[in-house]
C-alpha positions in Angstrom: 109.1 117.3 97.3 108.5 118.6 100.3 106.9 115.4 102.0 110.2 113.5 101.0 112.5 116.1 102.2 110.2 116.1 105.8 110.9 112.5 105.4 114.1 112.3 105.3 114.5 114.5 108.5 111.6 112.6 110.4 113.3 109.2 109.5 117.1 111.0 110.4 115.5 112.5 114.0 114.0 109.0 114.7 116.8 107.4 114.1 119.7 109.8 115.5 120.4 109.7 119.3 119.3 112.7 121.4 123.1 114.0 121.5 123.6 113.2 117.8 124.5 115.3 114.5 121.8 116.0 111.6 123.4 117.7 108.7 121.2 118.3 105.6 122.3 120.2 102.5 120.1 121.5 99.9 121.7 123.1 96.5 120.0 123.7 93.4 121.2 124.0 90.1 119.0 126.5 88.2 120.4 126.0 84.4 119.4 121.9 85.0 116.3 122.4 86.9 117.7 120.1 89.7 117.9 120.0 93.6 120.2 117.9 95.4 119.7 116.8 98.6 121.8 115.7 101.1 121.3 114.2 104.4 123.2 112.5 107.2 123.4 112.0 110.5 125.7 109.5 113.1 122.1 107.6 114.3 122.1 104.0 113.4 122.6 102.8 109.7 120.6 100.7 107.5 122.2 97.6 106.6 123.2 97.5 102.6 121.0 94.8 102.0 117.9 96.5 103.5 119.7 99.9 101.6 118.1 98.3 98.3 114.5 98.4 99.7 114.4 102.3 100.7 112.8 103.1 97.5 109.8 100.5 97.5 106.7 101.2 98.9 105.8 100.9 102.5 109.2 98.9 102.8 110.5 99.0 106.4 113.9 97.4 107.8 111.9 96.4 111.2 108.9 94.4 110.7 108.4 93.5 114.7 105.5 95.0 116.0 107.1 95.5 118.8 109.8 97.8 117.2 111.2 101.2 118.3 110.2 103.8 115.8 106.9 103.7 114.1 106.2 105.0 110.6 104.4 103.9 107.5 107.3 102.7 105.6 106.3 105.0 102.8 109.8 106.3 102.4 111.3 107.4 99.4 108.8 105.5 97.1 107.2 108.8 96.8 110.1 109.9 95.1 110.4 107.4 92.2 
């Protein structure tokens, strides 16, 4: 949980101009054993077809090797 939460905040800060806006919201409910996350930021956006990819593994919107930000494209596929 903690690597996909560390993520999510990596990916937000890589993403989200040096001026920009991070929110992330964490709430648990204790009776249902769940935690939500939320996360958003005003950085750039992923396109909804490349939305449908975040959750395969080492999936990445920007294939160039030449791109901006580097990561491994692990993503949220250590969620699932």
């Amino acid at each position: 949980m903690e690597k996909i939460i560390l993520n999510l905040i990596s990916n937000s800060l890589k993403f989200t101009d040096d001026n920009g806006k991070i929110y992330v919201e964490i709430k648990v409910n204790h009776q249902e054993e769940q935690l939500f996350v939320h996360e958003r930021n005003n950085g750039s956006s992923i396109s909804e077809e490349n939305s449908k990819k975040i959750f395969d593994r080492f999936a990445q919107t920007d294939n160039n090797i030449r791109r901006k930000n580097e990561g491994s494209g692990i993503g949220l596929y250590l969620f699932r």
